[in-house]
VEXZA-978592 format. One line per 2 residues: number of its first residue (from 1); their letters; for each residue x negated, y negated, z of C-alpha. Coordinates in steps of 0.02 Angstrom, whole numbers, plus 50000, padded with zeros to 5 digits. Example, Ala and Ser with C-alpha at 12.3 -4.5 7.8 and 13.67 -1.06 7.14 Angstrom:
2
1> as> 49385/50225/50390  49316/50053/50357
! end
This chain:
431
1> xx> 50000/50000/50000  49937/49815/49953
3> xx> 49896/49697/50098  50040/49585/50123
5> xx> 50032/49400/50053  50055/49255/50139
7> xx> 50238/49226/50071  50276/49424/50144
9> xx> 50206/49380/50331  50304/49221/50338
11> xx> 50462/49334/50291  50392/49427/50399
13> xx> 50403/49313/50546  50551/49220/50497
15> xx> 50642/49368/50534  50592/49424/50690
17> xx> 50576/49240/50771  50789/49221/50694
19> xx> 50834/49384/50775  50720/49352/50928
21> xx> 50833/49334/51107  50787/49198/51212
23> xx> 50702/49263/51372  50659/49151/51540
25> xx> 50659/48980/51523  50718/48996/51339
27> xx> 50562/49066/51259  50571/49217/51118
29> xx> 50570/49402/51178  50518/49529/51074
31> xx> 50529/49718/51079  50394/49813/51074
33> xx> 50433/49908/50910  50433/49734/50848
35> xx> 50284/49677/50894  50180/49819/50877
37> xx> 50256/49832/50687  50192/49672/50672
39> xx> 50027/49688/50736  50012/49835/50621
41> xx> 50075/49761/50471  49946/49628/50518
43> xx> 49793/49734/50527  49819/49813/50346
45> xx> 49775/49596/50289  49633/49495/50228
47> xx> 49661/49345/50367  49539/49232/50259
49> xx> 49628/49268/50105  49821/49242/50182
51> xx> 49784/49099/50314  49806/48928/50185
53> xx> 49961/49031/50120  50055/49087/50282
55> xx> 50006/48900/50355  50090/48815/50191
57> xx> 50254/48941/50184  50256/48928/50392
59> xx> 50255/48735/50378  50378/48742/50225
61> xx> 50503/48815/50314  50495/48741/50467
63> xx> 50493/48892/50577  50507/48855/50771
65> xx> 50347/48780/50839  50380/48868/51016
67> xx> 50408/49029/50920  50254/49014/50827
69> xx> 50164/48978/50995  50236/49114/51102
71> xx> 50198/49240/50948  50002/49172/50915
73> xx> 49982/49194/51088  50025/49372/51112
75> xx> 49922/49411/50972  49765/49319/51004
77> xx> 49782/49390/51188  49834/49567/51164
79> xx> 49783/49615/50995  49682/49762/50979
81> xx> 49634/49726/50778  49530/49585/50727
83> xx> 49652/49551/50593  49810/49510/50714
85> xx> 49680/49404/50824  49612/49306/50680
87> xx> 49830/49276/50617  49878/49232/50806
89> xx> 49731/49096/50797  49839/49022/50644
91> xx> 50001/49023/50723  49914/48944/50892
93> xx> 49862/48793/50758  50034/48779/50690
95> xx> 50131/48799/50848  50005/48766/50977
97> xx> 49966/48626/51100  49876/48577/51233
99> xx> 49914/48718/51340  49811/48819/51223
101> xx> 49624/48736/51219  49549/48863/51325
103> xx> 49608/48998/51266  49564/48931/51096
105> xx> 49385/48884/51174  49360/49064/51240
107> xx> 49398/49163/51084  49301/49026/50984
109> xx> 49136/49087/51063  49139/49240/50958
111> xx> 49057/49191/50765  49186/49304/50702
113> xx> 49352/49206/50771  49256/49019/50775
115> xx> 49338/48957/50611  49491/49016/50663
117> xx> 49491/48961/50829  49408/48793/50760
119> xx> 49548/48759/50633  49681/48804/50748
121> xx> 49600/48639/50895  49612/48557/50746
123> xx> 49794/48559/50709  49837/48588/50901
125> xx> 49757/48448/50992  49793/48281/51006
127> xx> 49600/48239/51008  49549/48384/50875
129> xx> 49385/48324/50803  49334/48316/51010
131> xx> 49393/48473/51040  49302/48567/50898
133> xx> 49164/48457/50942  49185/48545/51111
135> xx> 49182/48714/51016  49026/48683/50900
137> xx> 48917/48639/51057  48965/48822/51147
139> xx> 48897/48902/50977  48733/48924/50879
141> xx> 48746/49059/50719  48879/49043/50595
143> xx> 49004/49010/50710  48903/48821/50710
145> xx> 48910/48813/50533  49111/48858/50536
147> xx> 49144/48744/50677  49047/48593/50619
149> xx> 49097/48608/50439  49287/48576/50515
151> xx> 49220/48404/50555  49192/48358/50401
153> xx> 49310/48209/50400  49283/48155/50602
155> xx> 49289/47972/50613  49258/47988/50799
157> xx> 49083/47900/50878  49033/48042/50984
159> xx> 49054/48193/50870  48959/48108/50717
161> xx> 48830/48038/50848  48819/48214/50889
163> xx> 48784/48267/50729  48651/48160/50698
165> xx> 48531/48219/50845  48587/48405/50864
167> xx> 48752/48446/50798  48668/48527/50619
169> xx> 48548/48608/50707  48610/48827/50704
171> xx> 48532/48989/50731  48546/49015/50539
173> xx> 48486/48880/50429  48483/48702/50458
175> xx> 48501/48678/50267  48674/48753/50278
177> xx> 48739/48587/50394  48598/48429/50346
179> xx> 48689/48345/50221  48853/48370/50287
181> xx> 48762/48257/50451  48683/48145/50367
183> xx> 48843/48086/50264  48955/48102/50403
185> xx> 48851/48057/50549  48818/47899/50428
187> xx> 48629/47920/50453  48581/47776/50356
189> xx> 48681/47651/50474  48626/47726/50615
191> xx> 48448/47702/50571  48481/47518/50523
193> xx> 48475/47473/50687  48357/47389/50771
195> xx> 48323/47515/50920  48303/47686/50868
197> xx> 48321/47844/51014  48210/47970/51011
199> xx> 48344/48120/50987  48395/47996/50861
201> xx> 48226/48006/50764  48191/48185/50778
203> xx> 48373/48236/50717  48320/48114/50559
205> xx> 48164/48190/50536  48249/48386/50557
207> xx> 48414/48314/50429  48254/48262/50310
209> xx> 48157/48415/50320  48307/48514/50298
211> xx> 48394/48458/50139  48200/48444/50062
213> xx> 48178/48644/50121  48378/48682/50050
215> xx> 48365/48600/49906  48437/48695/49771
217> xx> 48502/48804/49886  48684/48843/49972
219> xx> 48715/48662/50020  48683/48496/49967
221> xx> 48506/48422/49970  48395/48281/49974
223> xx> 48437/48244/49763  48635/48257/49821
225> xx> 48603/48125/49968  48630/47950/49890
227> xx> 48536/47875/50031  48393/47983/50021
229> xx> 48246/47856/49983  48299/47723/50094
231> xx> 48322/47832/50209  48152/47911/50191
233> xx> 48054/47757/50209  48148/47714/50373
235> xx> 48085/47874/50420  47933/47846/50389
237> xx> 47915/47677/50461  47976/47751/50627
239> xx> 47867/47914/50639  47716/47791/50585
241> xx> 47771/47702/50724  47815/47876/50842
243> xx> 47737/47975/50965  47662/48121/50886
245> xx> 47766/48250/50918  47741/48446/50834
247> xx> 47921/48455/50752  47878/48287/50686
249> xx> 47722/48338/50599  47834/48506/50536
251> xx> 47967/48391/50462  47830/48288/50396
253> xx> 47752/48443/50302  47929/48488/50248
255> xx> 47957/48317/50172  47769/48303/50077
257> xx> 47796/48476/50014  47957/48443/49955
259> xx> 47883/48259/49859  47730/48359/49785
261> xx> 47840/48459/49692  48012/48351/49634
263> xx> 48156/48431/49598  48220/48409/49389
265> xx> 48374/48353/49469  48310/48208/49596
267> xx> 48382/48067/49526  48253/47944/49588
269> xx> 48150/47833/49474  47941/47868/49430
271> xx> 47904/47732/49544  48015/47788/49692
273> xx> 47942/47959/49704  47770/47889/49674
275> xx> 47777/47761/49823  47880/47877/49938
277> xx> 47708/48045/49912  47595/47901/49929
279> xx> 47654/47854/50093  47714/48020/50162
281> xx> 47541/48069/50102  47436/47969/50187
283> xx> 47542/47992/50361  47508/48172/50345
285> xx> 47327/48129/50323  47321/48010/50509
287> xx> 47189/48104/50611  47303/48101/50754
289> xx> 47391/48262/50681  47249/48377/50681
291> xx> 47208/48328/50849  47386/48361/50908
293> xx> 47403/48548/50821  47226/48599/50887
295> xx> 47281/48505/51063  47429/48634/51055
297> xx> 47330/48786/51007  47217/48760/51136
299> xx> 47364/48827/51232  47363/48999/51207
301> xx> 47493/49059/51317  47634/48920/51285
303> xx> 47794/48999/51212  47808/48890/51075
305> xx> 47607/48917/51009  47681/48966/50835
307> xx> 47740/48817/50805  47581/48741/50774
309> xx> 47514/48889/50642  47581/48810/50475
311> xx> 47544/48640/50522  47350/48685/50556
313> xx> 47334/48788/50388  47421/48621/50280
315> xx> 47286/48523/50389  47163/48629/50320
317> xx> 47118/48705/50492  47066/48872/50543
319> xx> 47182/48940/50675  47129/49121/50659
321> xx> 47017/49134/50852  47153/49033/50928
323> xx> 47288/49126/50860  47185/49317/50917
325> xx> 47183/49231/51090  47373/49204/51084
327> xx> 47409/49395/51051  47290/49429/51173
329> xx> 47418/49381/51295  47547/49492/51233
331> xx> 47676/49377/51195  47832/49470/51131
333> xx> 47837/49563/50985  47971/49454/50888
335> xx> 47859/49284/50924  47829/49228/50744
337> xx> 47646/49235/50789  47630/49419/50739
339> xx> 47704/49389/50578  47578/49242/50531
341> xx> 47416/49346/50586  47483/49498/50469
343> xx> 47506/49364/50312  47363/49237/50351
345> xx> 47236/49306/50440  47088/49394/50356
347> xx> 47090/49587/50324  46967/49603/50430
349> xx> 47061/49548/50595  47205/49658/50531
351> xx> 47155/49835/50659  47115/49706/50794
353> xx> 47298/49617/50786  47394/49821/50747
355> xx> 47323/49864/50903  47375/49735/51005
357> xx> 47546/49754/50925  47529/49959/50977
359> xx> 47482/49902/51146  47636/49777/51162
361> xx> 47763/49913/51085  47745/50028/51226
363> xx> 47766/49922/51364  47913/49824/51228
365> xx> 48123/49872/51266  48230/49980/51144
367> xx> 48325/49839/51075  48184/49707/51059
369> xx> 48076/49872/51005  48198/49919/50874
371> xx> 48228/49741/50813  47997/49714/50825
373> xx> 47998/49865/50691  48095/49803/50560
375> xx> 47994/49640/50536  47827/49744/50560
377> xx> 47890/49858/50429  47887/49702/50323
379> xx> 47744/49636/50360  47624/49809/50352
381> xx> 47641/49792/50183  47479/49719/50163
383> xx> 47387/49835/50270  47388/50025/50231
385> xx> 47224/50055/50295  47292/50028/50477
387> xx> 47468/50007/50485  47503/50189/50485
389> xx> 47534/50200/50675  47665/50065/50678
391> xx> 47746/50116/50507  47774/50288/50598
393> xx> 47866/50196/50743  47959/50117/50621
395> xx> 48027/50277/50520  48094/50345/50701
397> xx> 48184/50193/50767  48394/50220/50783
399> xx> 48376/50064/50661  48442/50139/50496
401> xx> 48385/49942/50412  48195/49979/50511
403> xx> 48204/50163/50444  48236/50113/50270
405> xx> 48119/49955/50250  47972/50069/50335
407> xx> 47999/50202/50171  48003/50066/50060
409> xx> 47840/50005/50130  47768/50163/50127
411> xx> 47799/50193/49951  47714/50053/49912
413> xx> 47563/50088/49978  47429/50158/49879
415> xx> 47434/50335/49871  47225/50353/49911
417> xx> 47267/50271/50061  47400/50361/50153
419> xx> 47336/50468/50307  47406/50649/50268
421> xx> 47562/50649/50396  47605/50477/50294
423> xx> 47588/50585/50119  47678/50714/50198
425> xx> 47841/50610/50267  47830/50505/50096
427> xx> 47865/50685/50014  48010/50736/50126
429> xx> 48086/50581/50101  48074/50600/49903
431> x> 48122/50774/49908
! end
């Protein structure tokens, strides 16, 4: 049988909120054959595909707002489907109100019901771009990205100042919400101002260094930001004017890369792009920078050491016995740190850095363990002669991703170089 259409579940619920009988204090009561039907009926649709629909027909029809309320509720409460969760989220935005925020803040936590839940605080509240606001701030991964992508439109202060200094920032890609920021935040009014905040600055410099890293990708970059070179001479003028700071230097890097190399589709005259290298150029160059990224690698047990790695090889400095100090105090297995030894650091250190990473695994947990394998099993691809060991870990995690990455490595290596029991496993795995 075909999923139900929107047009079908408002049918759907026209019926049973019309034959509903009014229970205490003249709310809806349902059977349970009813609602259960329901919820089933529910659980065989595509919520993202139905949700516009079954809003528009609800709305169309003008179906009891109390109804709608007392039904969304039930669902997003009791459901045991995502599918009748996600569809009692949409009936809490067209029936709901303010008794419904936290409820609507609690189930909004999970990335999977944000948009939902972000839509529905939307429609529901009398302050909605606060209360998604609200939402956004209680989420980092793509339940961010959903929430702060329903703000869109916000005309409110807070929310857009928000935006500007942390509001794009997600556990996925920044690229995904820094143009959305800087157009509705209004960057380039904010930075007209005279006085300038620090959060203010470094949310510029991360909105910069993320549309010049995205460009071309799934959002908007810096050739789709009309602002963009004013914009990036403010910038400038202010980190000139800044305390060096490491995620300054990074979004520095990220902008100069980003200038070396234009875009065919930045819109910007010859002599715009030329003035705006030369002066990110020679800002990169300021000596202060390479004494603030060997300053910070000095520091070989501070969490965020990795930070500093790319910055010191565009500086043109040689992190490599700083960076064998750092794994010498066996930070976790998932600090990026590992990964740039394994790409950047000579063949020679390769054995030294594996066995530290041997050493770490035993003492590592199962999850973190499981998770460490799978981006080993990526980067051993550039060292058969001694990655054996760890590939082997890797092909007998509970991972199936690790499992399947570590063959693929493995059959990439060259064949003269694989110890016997790696020849032999590569065979069983062919067979």
């Amino acid at each position: 049988m075909a999923p139900p259409t929107g047009v079908e579940l408002a049918d759907h619920l026209e019926h049973l909120l019309s034959a509903s009988a009014p229970g205490v204090g003249g709310g809806e009561l349902w059977g349970l054959d009813e609602l259960w039907g329901l919820h089933d009926l529910l659980a065989t649709c595509l919520p993202i595909e139905v949700a516009d629909e079954l809003s528009t027909e609800v709305r169309r029809r003008g179906l009891p707002r109390d109804g709608l309320r007392r039904l969304g509720r039930q669902l997003a409460e009791q459901g045991t489907h995502r599918a009748p969760v996600k569809i009692g989220l949409v009936l809490l935005g067209l029936g709901g109100d303010v008794r419904d925020r936290e409820l609507l803040l609690l189930l909004g936590t999970l990335d999977e019901l944000t948009l939902y839940a972000a839509v529905a605080l939307h429609r529901s509240q009398t302050d909605g771009d606060r209360a998604v606001h609200a939402l956004a701030q209680r989420v980092a991964g793509w339940g961010r990205i959903q929430a702060v992508r329903t703000l869109r439109d916000t005309t409110d202060l807070a929310t857009r100042a928000w935006l500007l200094r942390e509001g794009f920032r997600n556990a996925i890609m920044d690229e995904y919400l820094a143009h959305l920021a800087a157009t509705t935040g209004d960057l380039h009014s904010a930075l007209s101002r005279p006085h300038v905040d620090t959060a203010l600055l470094n949310g510029c410099g991360g909105i910069l260094a993320a549309m010049a890293a995205g460009q071309g990708g799934p959002a908007p970059g810096l050739a789709d930001y009309a602002h963009a070179v004013t914009v990036l001479h403010r910038y400038a003028d202010l980190a000139q004017a800044g305390t060096p700071a490491i995620g300054m230097l990074r979004d520095l890097i990220s902008i100069t890369m980003f200038l070396r190399h234009p875009p065919r589709e930045l819109p910007w005259t010859s002599a715009e792009i030329e003035g705006l290298t030369a002066r990110y150029e020679g800002l990169l160059h300021e000596p202060r920078w390479q004494a603030l990224v060997l300053d910070h690698l000095d520091d070989s047990g501070r969490p965020d050491f990795h930070l500093a790695l790319r910055p010191a090889e565009i500086l043109h400095l040689n992190p490599t016995a700083r960076l064998l100090a750092h794994l010498e105090t066996g930070p976790s297995l998932l600090d990026p740190s590992w990964g740039h030894a394994l790409r950047h650091s000579h063949r020679r250190h390769a054995a030294h850095i594996l066995d530290l990473a041997e050493r770490r695994l035993a003492t590592t947990p199962r999850p973190e363990r499981d998770h460490a394998l799978l981006l080993f099993a990526h980067f051993l691809r550039r060292h058969p002669e001694h990655g054996w060991p760890l590939l082997r870990s890797a092909l007998t995690t509970s991972t199936p991703e690790a499992r399947r990455t570590a063959l693929t490595t493995l059959a990439g290596w060259p064949a003269d170089t694989l110890p016997q029991e790696a020849a032999d496993h590569l065979r069983a795995a062919q067979a």
